[in-house]
C-alpha positions as CSV (number, residue, x, y, z in Angstrom):
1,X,69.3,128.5,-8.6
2,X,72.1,126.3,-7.9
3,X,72.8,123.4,-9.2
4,X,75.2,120.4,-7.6
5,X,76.4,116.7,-8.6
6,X,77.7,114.6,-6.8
7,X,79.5,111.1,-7.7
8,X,79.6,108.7,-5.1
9,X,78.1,111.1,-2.7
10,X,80.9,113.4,-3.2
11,X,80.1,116.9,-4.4
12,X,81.9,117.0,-7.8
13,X,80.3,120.5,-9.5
14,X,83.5,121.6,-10.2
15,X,84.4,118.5,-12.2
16,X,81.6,119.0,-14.4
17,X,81.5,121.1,-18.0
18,X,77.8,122.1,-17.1
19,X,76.8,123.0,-20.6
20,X,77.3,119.0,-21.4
21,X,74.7,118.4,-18.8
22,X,71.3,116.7,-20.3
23,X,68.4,115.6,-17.9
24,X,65.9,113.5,-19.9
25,X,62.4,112.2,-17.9
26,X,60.0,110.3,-20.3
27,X,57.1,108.3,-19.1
28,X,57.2,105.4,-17.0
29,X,57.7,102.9,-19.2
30,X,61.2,105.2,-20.2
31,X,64.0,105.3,-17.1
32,X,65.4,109.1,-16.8
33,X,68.5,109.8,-17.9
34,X,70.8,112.1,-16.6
35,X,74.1,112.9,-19.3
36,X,77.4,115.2,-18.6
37,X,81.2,115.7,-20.1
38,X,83.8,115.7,-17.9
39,X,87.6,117.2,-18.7
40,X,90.2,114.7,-17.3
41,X,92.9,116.5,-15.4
42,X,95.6,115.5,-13.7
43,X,93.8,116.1,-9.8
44,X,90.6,114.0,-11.2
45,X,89.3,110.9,-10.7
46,X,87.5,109.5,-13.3
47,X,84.7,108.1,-12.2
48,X,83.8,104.6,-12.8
49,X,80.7,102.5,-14.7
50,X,78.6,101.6,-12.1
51,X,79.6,104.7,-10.2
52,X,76.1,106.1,-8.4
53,X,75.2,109.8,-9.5
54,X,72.8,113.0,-7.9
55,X,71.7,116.0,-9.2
56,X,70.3,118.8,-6.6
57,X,68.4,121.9,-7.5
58,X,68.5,124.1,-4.7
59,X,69.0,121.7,-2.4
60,X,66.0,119.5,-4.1
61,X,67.1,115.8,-5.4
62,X,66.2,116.0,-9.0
63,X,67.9,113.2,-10.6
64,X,69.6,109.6,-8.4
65,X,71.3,107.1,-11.0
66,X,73.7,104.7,-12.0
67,X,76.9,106.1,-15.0
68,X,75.8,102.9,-17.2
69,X,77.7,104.2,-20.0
70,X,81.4,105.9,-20.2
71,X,83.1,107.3,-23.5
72,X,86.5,109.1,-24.2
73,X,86.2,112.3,-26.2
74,X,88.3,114.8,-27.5
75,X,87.6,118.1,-25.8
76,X,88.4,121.6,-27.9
77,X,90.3,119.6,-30.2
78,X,93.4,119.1,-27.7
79,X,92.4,117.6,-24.4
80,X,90.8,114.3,-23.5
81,X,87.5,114.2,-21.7
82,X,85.1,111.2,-21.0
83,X,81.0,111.6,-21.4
84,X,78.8,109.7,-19.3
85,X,75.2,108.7,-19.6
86,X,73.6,107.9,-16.2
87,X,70.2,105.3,-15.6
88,X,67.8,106.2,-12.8
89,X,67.1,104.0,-10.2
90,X,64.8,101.7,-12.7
91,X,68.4,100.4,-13.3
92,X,69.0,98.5,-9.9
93,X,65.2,98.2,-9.6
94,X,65.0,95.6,-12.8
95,X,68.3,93.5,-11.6
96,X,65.1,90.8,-11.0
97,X,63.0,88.9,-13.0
98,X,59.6,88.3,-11.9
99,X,58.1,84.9,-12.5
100,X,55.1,84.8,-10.3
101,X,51.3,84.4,-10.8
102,X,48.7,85.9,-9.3
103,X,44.7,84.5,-8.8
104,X,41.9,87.5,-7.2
105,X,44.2,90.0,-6.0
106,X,44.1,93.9,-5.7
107,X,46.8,95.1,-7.9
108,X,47.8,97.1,-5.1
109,X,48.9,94.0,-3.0
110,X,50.6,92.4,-6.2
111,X,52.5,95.7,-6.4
112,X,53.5,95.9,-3.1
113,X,54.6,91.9,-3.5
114,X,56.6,92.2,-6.5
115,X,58.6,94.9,-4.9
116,X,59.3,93.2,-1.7
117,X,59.5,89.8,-3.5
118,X,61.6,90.8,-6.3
119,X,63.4,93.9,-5.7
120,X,65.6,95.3,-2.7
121,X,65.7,98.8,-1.1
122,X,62.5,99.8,-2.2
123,X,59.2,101.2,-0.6
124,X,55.4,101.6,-1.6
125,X,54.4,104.3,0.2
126,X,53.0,106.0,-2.6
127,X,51.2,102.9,-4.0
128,X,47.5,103.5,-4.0
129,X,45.2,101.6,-2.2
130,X,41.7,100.0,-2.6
131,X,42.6,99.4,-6.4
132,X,40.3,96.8,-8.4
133,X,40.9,93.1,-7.6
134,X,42.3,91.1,-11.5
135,X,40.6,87.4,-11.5
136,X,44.6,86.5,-13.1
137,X,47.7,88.1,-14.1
138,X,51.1,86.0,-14.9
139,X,54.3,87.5,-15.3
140,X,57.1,85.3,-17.0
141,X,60.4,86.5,-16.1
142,X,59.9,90.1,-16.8
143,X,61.5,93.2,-15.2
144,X,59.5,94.6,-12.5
145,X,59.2,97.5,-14.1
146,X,57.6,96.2,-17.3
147,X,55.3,94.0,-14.4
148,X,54.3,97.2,-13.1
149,X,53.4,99.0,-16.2
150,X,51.4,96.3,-17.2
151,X,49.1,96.7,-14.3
152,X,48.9,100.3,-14.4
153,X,47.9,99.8,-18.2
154,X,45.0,97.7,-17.0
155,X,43.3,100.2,-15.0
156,X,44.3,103.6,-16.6
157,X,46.9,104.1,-13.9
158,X,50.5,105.6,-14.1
159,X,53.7,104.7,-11.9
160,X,56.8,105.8,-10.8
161,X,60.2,105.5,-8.6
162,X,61.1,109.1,-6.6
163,X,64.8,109.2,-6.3
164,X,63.9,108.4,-2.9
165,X,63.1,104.7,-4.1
166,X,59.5,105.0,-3.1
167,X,57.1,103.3,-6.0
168,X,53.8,105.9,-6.3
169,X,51.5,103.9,-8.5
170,X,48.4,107.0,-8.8
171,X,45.3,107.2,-11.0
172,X,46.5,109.9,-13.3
173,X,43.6,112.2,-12.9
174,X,44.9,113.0,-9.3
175,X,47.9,113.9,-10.4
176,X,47.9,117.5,-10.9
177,X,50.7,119.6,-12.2
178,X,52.1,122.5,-9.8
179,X,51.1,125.1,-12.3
180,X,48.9,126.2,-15.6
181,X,50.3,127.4,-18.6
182,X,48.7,130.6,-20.1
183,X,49.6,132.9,-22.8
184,X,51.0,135.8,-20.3
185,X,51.1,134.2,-16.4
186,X,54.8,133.8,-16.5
187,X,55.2,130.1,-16.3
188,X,56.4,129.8,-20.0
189,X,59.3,131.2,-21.9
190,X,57.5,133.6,-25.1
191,X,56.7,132.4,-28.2
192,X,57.5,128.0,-27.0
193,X,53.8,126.9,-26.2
194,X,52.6,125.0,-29.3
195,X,50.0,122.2,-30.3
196,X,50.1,119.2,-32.9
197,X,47.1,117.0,-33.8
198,X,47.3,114.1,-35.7
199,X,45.1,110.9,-36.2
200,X,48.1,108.3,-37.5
201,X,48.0,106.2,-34.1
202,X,44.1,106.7,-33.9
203,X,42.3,103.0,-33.2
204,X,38.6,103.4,-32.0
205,X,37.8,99.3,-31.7
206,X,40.3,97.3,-29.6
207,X,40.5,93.7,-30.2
208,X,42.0,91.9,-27.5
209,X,43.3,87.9,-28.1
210,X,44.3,86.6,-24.8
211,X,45.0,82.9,-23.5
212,X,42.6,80.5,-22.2
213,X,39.9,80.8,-19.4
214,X,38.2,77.9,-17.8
215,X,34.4,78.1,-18.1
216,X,32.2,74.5,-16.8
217,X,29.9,73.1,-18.7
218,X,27.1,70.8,-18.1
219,X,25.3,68.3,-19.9
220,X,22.4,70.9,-20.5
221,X,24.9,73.3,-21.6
222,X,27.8,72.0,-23.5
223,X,28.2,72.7,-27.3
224,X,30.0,69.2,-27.8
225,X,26.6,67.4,-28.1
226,X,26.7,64.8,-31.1
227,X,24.0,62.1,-32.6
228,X,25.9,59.1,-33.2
229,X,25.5,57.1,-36.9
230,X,26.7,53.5,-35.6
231,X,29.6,53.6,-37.5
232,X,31.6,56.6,-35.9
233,X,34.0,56.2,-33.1
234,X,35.9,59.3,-33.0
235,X,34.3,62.6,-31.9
236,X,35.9,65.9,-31.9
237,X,35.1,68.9,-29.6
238,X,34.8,72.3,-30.2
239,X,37.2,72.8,-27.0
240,X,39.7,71.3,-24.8
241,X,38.8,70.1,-21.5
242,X,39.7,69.4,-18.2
243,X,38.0,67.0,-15.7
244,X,36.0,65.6,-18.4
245,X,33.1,63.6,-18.7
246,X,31.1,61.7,-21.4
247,X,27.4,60.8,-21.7
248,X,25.4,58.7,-24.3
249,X,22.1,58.3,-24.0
250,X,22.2,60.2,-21.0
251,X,24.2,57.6,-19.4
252,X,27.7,58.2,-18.2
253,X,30.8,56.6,-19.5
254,X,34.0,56.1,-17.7
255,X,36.3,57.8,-19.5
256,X,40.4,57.2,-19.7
257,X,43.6,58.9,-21.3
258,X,44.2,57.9,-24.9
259,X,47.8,56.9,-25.5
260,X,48.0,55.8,-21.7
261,X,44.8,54.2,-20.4
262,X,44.2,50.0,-21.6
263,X,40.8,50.7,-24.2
264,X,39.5,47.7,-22.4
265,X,39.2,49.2,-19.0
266,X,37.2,52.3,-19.8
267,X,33.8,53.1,-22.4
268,X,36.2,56.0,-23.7
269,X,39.3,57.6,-23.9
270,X,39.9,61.2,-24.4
271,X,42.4,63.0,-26.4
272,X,43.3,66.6,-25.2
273,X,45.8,67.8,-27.7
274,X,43.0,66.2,-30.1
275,X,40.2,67.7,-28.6
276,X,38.3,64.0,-29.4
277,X,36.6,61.3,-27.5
278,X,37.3,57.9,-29.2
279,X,35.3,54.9,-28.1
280,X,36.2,51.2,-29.0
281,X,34.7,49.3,-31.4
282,X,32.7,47.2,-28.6
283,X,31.1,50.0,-26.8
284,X,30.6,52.6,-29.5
285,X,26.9,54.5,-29.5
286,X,24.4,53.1,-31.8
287,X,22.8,54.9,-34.4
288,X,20.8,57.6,-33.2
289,X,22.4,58.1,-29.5
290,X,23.0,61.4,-28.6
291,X,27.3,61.7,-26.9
292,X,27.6,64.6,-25.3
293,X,30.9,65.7,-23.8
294,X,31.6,68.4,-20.8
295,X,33.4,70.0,-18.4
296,X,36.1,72.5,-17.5
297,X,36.2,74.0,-20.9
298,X,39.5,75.5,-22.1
299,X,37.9,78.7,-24.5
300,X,39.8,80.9,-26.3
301,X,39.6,84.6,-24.9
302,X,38.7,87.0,-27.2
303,X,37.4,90.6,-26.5
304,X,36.3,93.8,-28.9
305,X,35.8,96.6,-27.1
306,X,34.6,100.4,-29.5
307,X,34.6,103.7,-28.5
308,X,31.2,105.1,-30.0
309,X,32.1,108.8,-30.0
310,X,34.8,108.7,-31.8
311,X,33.8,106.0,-34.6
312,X,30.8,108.4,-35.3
313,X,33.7,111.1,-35.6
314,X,35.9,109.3,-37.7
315,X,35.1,106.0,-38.2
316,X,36.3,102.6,-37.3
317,X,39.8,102.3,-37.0
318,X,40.7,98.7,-35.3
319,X,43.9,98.1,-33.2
320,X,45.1,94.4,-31.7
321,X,46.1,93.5,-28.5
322,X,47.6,89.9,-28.6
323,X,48.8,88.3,-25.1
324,X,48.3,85.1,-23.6
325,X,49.0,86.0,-20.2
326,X,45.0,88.0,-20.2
327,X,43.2,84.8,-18.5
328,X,39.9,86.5,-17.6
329,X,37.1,88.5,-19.7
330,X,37.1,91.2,-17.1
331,X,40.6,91.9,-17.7
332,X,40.5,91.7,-21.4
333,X,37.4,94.2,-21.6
334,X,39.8,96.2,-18.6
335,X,42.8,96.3,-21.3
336,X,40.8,97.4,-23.9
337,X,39.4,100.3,-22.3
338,X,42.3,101.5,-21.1
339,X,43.8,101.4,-24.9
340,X,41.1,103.2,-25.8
341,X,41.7,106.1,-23.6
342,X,44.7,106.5,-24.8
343,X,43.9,106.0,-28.8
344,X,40.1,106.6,-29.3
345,X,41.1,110.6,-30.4
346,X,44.5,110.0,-32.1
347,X,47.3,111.5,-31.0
348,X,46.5,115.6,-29.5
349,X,50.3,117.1,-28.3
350,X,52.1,120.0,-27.7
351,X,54.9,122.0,-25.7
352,X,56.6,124.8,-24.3
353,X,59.8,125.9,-22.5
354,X,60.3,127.0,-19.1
355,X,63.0,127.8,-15.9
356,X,59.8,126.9,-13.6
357,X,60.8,124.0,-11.4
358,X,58.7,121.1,-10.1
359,X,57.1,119.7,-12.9
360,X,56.9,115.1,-13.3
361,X,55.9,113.1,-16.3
362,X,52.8,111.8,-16.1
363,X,51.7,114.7,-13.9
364,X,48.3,116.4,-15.6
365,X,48.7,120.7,-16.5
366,X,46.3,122.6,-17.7
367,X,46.7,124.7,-20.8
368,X,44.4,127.8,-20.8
369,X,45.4,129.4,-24.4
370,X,43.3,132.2,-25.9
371,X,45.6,132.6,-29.0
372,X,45.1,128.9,-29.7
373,X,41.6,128.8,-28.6
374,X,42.7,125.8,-25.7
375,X,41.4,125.2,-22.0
376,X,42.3,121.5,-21.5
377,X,43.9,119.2,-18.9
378,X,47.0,117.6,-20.8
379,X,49.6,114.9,-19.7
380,X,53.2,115.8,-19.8
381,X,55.0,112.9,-21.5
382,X,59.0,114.2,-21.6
383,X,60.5,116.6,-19.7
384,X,64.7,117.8,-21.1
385,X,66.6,119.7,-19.0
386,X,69.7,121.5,-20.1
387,X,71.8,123.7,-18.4
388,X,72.4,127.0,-19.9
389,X,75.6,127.7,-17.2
390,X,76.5,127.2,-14.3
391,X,73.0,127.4,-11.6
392,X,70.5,127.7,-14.7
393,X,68.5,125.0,-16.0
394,X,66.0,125.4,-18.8
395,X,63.2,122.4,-19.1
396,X,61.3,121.6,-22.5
397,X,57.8,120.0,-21.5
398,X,56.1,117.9,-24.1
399,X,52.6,117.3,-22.8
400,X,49.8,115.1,-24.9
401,X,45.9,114.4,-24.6
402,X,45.7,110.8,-25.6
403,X,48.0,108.2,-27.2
404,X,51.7,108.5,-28.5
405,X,53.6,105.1,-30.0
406,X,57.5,105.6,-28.4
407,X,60.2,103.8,-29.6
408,X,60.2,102.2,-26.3
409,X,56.5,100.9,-26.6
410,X,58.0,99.3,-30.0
411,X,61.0,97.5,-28.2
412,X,59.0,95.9,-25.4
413,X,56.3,94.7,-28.3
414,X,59.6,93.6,-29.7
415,X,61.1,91.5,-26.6
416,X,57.9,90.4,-25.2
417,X,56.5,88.4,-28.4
418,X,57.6,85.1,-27.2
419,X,55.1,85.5,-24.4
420,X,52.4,86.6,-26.0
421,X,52.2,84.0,-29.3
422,X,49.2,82.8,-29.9
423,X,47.6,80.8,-32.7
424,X,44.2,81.7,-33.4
425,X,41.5,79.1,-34.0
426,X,38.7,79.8,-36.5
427,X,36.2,78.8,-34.1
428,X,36.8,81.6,-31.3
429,X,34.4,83.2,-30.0
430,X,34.5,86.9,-29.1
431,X,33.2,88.9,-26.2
432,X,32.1,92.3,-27.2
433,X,31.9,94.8,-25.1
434,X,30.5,98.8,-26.2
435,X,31.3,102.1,-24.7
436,X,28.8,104.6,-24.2
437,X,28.4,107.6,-22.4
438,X,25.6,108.1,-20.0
439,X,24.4,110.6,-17.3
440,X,22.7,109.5,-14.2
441,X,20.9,111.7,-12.0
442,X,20.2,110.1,-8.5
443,X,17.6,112.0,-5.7
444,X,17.7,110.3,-2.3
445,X,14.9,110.9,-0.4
446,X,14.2,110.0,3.6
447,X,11.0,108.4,4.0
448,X,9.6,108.2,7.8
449,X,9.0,104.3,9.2
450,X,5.7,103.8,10.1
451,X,4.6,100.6,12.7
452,X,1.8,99.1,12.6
453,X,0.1,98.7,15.6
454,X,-0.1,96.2,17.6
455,X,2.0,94.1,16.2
456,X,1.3,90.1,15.1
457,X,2.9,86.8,16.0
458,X,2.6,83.6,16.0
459,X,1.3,82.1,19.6
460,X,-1.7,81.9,22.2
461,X,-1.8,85.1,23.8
462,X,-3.4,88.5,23.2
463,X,-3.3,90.1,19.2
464,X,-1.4,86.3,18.5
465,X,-2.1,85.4,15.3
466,X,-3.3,82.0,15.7
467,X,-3.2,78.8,12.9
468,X,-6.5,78.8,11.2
469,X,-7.9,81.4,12.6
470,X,-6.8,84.4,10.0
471,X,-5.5,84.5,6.6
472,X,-2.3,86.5,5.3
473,X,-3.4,89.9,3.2
């Protein structure tokens, strides 16, 4: 095995105290990192922040990124050094913000726009395509990458940048690792391959608060129906509307702005922020009137999704999803699932160590363990290289079944709360959705077209079915 890094495109191994050298590949929503120690000598350049950085494994790119971060250090207690700490290419990939929304498009084609919108010497040849079509999705100056991750998480999907620059956005199910991992096949160093199982992250019932979708209502089908008592003049609604209209006693009322329109040019002015209808003394309903009001209705989205299996397993454990940029019930009930995958059986990990190359996060391996009594497909979450010596890398896999809370899911919560505030009304109303499993068995079988003969029209001639003169059967 050899190993080479280069700086700049110029093969600098030899600058490099290989025993400092750290590869570390998390999930998607993590950028690899590549770290290394270099000894400063006289002949040396010191390369600078910003400078670009590649690791090759016989020959093989394994790592393309940017030295974001340089340090001096004391080396052996007598000679200066620096450490470095390199970004993959996420780093020049998030340089811009996306602020863009998108109405009934496959989420391949808003991947493939955000990348050639919003980023620069990047492909999507690896993007999958046919992918579900999202009613909405709004991104408000946020990295691409975040963008991206955000439409993986709506359809179960995972995503990545090769250190060729090519974006491969992949259902993770067809993403199969090179290799399995038994107890004596070779693949893993003796006595690493262990298992952990723990139910702290588990959440079995996904409640999902999103913005505001636009449903129209009629006259027959409004909630905002109200009999009048000859005294009121203000009416309050259940929502917020646009295009509105107004009806009393089945007649309609011209209907203004309130704070803009002159009362004396219209039956009624309405009040968004409000949510009211307010009539003028002269033309308020009489006792008995029924006022509707309809219309584009602004409703509050709210969606519960449950995982059935594993509440009868362990019970219900809720989780909340809270972001205002989810405009559509189909893509709340779409987020939710996808949480649930991840959650619905806790947290189920484990790990081994191995020289075996060609193994990605998010890649799927199967684990066939007699000792532990495991056959399962898991999903490698963190892979950390290190380098023993010169040529000889040795890679820790850490592989899980379902969910696992990173500190980076905790950050992006963090950063992202300003666009996904909401204030919840007491009069929501949720949109529940259960999971259950079900088998369906389908038989086709060919049945032979038959004629009947002769055949029947209309007209004058021969077997013409004439008017009055036959009846239909």
């Amino acid at each position: 095995m050899a190993l080479v890094l280069k700086i700049n495109t110029v093969d600098r191994s030899s600058w490099v105290d290989w025993k400092s050298v750290t590869k570390d590949e998390g999930l998607t929503k993590e950028p690899d990192t590549l770290a290394f120690n270099i000894k400063e000598t006289p002949s040396k350049t010191i390369p600078a922040v910003g400078a670009t950085v590649q690791l090759l494994e016989d020959a093989v790119k394994i790592f393309e990124g940017t030295i974001v971060d340089r340090r001096s250090l004391v080396i052996g207690g007598v000679l200066k050094g620096y450490s470095f700490v390199c970004k993959d290419l996420v780093h020049e990939f998030d340089k811009t913000l996306v602020s863009k929304a998108y109405n009934n498009e496959a989420i391949d084609d808003i991947v493939a726009d955000i990348v050639s919108t919003f980023t620069s010497g990047f492909t999507t040849a690896n993007v999958e395509t046919g992918l579900p079509t999202i009613d909405s999705v709004r991104f408000n100056y946020e990295q691409p990458s975040k963008c991206l991750q955000k439409l993986a998480d709506l359809i179960g999907y995972d995503w990545y940048i090769d250190y060729d620059g090519d974006i491969h956005f992949f259902n993770v199910s067809n993403n199969a690792a090179p290799f399995d991992v038994e107890d004596d096949n070779g693949k893993v160093i003796s006595d690493s391959l262990n298992f952990d199982q723990n139910i702290i992250e588990l959440r079995n019932s996904v409640i999902i608060r999103g913005g505001e979708y636009l449903n129209n209502l009629t006259d027959t089908t409004t909630p905002d129906l109200y009999e009048a008592d000859g005294n009121q003049r203000v009416f309050t609604q259940i929502y917020r509307y646009s295009n509105v209209e107004v009806t009393v006693a089945g007649v309609a009322k011209t209907v203004g702005i309130d704070n803009i329109d002159n009362p004396a040019s219209f039956d009624c002015l309405y009040n968004y922020t409000e949510k009211a209808i307010k009539f003028p003394e002269a033309s308020k309903p009489t006792a008995g009137q029924i006022v509707k009001v309809f219309g584009d209705a602004h409703i509050p989205l709210i969606a519960k999704v449950r995982d059935q299996i594993s509440i009868s397993t362990y019970g219900e454990y809720q989780g909340l999803i809270v972001d205002k940029t989810i405009e559509s019930i189909d893509e709340a009930h779409t987020r939710a699932k996808a949480e649930l995958t991840k959650w619905a059986d806790g947290a189920y990990s484990g790990g081994f160590r191995t020289t075996q190359t060609g193994l990605k996060t998010g890649q799927y391996i199967r684990v066939n363990s007699a000792l532990f009594g495991v056959d399962s497909y898991f999903k490698i979450n963190r892979i950390t290289a290190r380098a023993n010596n010169y040529g000889t890398l040795e890679y820790t896999v850490k592989f899980l079944a379902s969910g696992e809370l990173t500190f980076a899911d905790i950050m992006v919560g963090l950063l992202s709360k300003d666009r996904q505030n909401i204030s919840v009304a007491d009069d929501e109303v949720i949109q529940r959705l259960e999971v259950f499993p079900e088998t369906v068995t389908l038989v086709e079988t060919s049945v032979t077209a038959t004629k009947t003969s002769p055949p029947y029209k209309w007209g004058v001639a021969a077997n013409d079915f004439d008017w009055n003169f036959g009846t239909w059967s």
